[in-house]
C-alpha positions in Angstrom: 20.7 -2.8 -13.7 18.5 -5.4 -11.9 15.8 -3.3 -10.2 16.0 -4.1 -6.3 12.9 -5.2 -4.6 11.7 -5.1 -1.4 10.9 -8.0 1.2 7.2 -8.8 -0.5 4.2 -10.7 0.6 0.8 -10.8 -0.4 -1.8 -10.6 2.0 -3.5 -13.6 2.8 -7.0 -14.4 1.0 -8.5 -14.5 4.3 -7.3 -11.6 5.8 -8.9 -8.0 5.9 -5.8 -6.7 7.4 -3.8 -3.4 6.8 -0.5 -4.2 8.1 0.0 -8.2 7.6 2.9 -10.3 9.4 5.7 -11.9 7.7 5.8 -15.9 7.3 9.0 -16.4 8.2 8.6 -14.0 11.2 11.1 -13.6 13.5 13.3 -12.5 10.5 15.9 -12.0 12.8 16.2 -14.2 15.9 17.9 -13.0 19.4 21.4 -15.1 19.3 22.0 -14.6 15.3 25.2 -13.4 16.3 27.2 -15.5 19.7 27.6 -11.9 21.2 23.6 -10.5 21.3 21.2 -11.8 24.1 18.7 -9.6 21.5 18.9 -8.0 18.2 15.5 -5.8 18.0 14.5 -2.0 17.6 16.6 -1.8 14.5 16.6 -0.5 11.0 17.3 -1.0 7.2 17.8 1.2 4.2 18.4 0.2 0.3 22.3 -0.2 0.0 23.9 -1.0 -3.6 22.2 -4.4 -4.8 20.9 -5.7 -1.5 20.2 -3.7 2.2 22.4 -2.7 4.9 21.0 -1.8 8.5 22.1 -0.5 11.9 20.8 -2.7 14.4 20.3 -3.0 18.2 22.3 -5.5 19.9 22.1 -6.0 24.0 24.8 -8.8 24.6 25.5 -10.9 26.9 26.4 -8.5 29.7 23.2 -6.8 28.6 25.5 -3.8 27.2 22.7 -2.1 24.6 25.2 -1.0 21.2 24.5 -0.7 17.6 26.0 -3.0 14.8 26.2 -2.9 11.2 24.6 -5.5 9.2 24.1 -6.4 5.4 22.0 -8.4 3.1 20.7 -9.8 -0.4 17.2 -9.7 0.0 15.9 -8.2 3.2 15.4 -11.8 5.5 18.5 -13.0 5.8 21.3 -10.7 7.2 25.2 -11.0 8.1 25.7 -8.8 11.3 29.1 -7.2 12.9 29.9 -9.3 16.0 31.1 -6.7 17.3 30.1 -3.0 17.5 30.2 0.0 15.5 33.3 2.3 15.5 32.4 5.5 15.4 34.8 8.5 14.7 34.5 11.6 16.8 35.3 15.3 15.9 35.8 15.4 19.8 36.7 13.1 22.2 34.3 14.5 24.7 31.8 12.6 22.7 33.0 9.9 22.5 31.8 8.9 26.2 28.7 7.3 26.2 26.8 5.0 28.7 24.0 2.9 25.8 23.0 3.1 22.3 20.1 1.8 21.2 16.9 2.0 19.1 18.5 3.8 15.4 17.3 4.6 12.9 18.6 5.3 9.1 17.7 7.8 7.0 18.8 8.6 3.3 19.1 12.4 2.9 20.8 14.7 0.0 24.2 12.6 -0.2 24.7 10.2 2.7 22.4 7.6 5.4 22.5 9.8 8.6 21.5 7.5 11.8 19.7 8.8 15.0 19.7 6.6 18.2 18.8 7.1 22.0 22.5 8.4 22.7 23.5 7.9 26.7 25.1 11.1 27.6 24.0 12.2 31.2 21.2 10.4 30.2 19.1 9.5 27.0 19.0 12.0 23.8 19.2 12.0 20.4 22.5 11.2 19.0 23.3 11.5 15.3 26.2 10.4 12.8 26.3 9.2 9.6 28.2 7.9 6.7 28.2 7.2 3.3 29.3 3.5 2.5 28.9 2.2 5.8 32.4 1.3 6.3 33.3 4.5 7.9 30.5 6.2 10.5 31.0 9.8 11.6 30.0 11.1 14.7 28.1 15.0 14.6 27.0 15.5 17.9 24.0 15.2 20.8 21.2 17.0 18.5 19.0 17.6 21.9 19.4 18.4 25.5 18.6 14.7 27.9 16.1 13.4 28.8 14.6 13.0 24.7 13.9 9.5 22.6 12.1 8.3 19.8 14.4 10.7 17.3 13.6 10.2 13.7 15.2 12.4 11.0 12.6 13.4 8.0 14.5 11.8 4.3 15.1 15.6 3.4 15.0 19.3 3.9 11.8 21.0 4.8 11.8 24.8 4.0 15.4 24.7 3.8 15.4 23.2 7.1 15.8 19.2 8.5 13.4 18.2 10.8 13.7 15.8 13.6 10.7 14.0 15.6 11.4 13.9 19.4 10.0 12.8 22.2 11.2 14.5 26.1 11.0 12.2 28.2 13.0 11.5 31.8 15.5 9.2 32.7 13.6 5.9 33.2 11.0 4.3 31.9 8.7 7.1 31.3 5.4 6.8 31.9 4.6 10.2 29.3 5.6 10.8 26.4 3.8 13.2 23.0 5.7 13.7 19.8 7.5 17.2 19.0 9.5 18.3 15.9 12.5 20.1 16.1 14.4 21.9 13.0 18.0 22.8 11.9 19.9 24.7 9.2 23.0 22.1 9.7 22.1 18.9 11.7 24.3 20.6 14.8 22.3 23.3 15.6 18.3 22.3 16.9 15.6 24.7 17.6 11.9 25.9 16.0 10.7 23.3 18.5 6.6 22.6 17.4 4.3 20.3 19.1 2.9 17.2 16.8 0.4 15.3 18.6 -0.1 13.7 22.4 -1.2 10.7 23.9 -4.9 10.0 23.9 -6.9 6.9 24.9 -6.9 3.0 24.6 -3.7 1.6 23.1 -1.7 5.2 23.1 -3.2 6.4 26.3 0.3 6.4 28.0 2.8 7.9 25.1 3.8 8.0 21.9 6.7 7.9 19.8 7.6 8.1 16.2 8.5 5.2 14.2 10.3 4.7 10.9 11.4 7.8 8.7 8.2 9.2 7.4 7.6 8.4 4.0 6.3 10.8 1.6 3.0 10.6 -0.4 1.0 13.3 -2.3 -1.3 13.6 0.3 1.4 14.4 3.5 3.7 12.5 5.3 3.1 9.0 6.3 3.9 8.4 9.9 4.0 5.1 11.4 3.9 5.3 15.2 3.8 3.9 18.5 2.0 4.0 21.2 1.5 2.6 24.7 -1.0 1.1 27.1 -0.3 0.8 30.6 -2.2 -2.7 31.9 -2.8 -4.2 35.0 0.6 -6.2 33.9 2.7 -3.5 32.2 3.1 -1.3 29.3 1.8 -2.6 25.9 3.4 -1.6 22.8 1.3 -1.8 19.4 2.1 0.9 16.8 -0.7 3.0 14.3 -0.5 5.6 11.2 -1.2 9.7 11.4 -0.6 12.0 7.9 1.0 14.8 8.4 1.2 18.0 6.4 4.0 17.9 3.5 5.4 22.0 4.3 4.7 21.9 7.6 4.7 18.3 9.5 3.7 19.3 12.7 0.2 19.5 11.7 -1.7 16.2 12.0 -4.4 15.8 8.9 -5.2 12.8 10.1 -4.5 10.0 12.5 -5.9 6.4 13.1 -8.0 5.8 16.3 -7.3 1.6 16.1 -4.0 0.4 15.9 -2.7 -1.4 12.8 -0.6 -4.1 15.2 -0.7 -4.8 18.6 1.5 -7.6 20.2 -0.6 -10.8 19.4 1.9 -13.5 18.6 4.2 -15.5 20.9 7.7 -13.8 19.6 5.9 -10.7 19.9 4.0 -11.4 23.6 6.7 -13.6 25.3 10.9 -11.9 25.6 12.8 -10.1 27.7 10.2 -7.2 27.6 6.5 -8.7 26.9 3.6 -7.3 24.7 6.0 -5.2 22.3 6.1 -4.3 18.6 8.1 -1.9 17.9 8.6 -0.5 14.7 11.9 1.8 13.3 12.2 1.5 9.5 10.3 1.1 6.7 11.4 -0.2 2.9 9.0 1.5 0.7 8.6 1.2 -3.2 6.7 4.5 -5.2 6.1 2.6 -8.1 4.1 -0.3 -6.2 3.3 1.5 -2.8 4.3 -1.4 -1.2 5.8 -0.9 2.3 8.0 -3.6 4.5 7.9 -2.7 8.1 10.9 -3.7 10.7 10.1 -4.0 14.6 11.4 -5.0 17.3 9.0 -7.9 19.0 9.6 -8.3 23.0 12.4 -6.6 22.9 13.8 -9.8 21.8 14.2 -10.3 18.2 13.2 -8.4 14.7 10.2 -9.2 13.0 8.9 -8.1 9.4 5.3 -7.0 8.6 3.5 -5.5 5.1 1.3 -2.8 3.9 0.4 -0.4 1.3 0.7 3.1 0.6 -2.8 2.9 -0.7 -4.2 0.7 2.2 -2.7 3.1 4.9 -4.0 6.2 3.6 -7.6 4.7 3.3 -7.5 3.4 6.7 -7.0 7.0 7.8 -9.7 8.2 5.5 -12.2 5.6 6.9 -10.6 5.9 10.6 
C-alpha cells in the first residue's frame, strides 16, 4: 500500500518561522461550490487513499451548514453542494437553527464530529460515522450557551474528553477553555478548568483548535485567541502542552502567537483579521503537521509546522 502523505512544504530559506503559510493559500476559495458565499472554519481527517473533511458552508442566504468533502492530496477538494443528512435517534433533535465550525476526530472505530450545534442557542453537537456516507446524530453533549468543542483522538482514564468553551448567545466578548468527560459520548460531566484569557493577542478569549495531537511530552494544543482593537476582534491562534493523564493541566503555553491575520485573504472577508484554525494532519514518523483555518471567515487556508519546532517554541517561550 502506497503510504499517504500529508500536504507538505518546506519552510522557506529565509524564514525563521514556526508555523509557515501555504503557497497556494487560499486552498479553498469562498464560491468553490455555486451554493457557499464561504467555505471556512472547517476540517480534515486521513480517509482511505486520499482525505475527506466536514466543512463550513454559509450560502447564499447566509444559512451556516456543514458539508462533506473529499480529496487526493489535501489542496484540491470535491464538496457536497448540498448539506449533510444527518440521521436522528429522535426527531426532537433534529431541529436546529446553524451548524458551523466542526471538527473531526478519529477515535477507537469511527470519525466522530463536534460543531457549534443551534439548539436554543449554541452548544456542542456531536455525531459521527464511519465511511462518511452515512452520519449519525448522538445528541447536544452540553447545556447552551458553549463553543469551541473539540473531542480528544481517544479515551483518557477510561473516559472521552471534550474541550469547551461557555460562552452566551452572541458574540461573546469572554471566553477560557474547560474540559468536560464522559463514559459514553451522551452523558458529560467531571467539568475541569484548562486555562483563561490573558494579555495581548488572547486578552479577550480563547478557544481550542484542532484535535490535540499527542506527543511524549503531553498533548499538543493549537489554539485561539482574541484581541479586541479599536476596529474589532482579532483572531491569531498559538500552542499550550498539556498533561497526557490529565489534560486540564497546562505544562506549558506560548506567550507570542505562532499566526496572526497578516495577509490579505486572511485580513480582508466577511469577518476581518481572522485565522482560525480546526484540524490538523499530523505524521509521527516525520512530525510534520498541516494546519487548516478559516481566514476572514471567508475561505480555508493551509499552514505548516513541526512536532519538533512547536515543542521547542514552548520550551524557549
Amino acid at each position: 500500500m502506497t503510504k499517504l502523505h500529508i500536504p507538505w512544504e518546506d519552510r522557506p530559506a529565509d524564514s525563521t518561522e514556526v508555523v509557515w503559510r501555504c503557497s497556494r493559500n487560499p486552498v479553498i476559495p469562498r464560491n468553490l461550490i455555486p451554493t457557499a458565499n464561504s467555505i471556512f472554519n472547517s476540517a480534515a481527517v486521513p480517509f482511505q487513499n486520499g482525505f475527506a473533511g466536514v466543512f463550513r458552508v454559509d450560502n447564499r442566504k447566509r444559512e451556516m451548514s456543514l458539508h462533506r468533502g473529499f480529496s487526493t492530496d489535501g489542496y484540491s477538494w470535491q464538496i457536497d453542494h448540498d448539506p449533510i443528512n444527518w440521521s436522528f435517534p429522535s426527531q426532537e433533535l433534529s431541529a436546529f437553527s446553524y451548524r458551523y465550525d466542526p471538527r473531526v476526530t478519529w477515535i477507537e472505530d469511527r470519525y466522530y464530529i463536534s460543531w457549534c450545534n443551534g439548539y436554543h442557542g449554541p452548544t456542542i453537537g456531536l455525531g459521527w460515522t464511519a465511511d462518511f456516507q452515512t452520519f449519525h446524530f448522538l445528541e447536544n453533549a452540553l447545556l447552551p450557551f458553549n463553543r469551541n468543542g473539540v473531542l480528544f483522538p481517544r479515551r483518557i482514564k477510561n473516559r472521552y474528553v471534550l474541550l469547551n468553551r461557555p460562552s452566551d448567545n452572541g458574540h461573546t466578548p469572554f471566553g477560557d477553555i474547560f474540559l468536560s468527560q464522559s463514559p459514553d459520548m451522551i452523558h458529560w460531566g467531571e467539568h475541569r478548568f484548562v486555562m483563561g484569557a490573558t494579555r495581548g493577542w488572547e486578552s479577550t478569549k480563547i478557544g481550542a483548535g484542532p484535535t490535540p495531537i499527542e506527543t511524549k511530552e503531553g498533548w499538543l494544543l493549537f489554539y485561539h485567541g482574541v484581541l479586541t482593537s479599536c476596529n474589532g476582534f482579532v483572531y491569531s491562534f498559538g500552542a499550550a502542552l498539556l498533561d497526557l493523564d490529565e489534560p486540564w493541566k497546562v505544562i506549558a503555553r506560548g506567550e507570542p502567537y505562532l499566526l496572526s491575520p497578516q495577509e490579505n485573504y486572511e485580513c480582508v472577508g466577511d469577518v476581518p483579521n481572522v485565522v482560525f484554525p480546526c484540524s490538523a494532519l499530523h505524521e509521527p514518523d516525520t512530525g510534520r503537521i498541516a494546519l487548516y483555518y478559516g481566514a476572514a471567515d471567508t475561505v480555508t487556508a493551509l499552514a505548516f509546522t513541526t512536532e519538533q519546532f512547536v515543542l521547542d517554541f514552548l520550551r524557549e517561550y
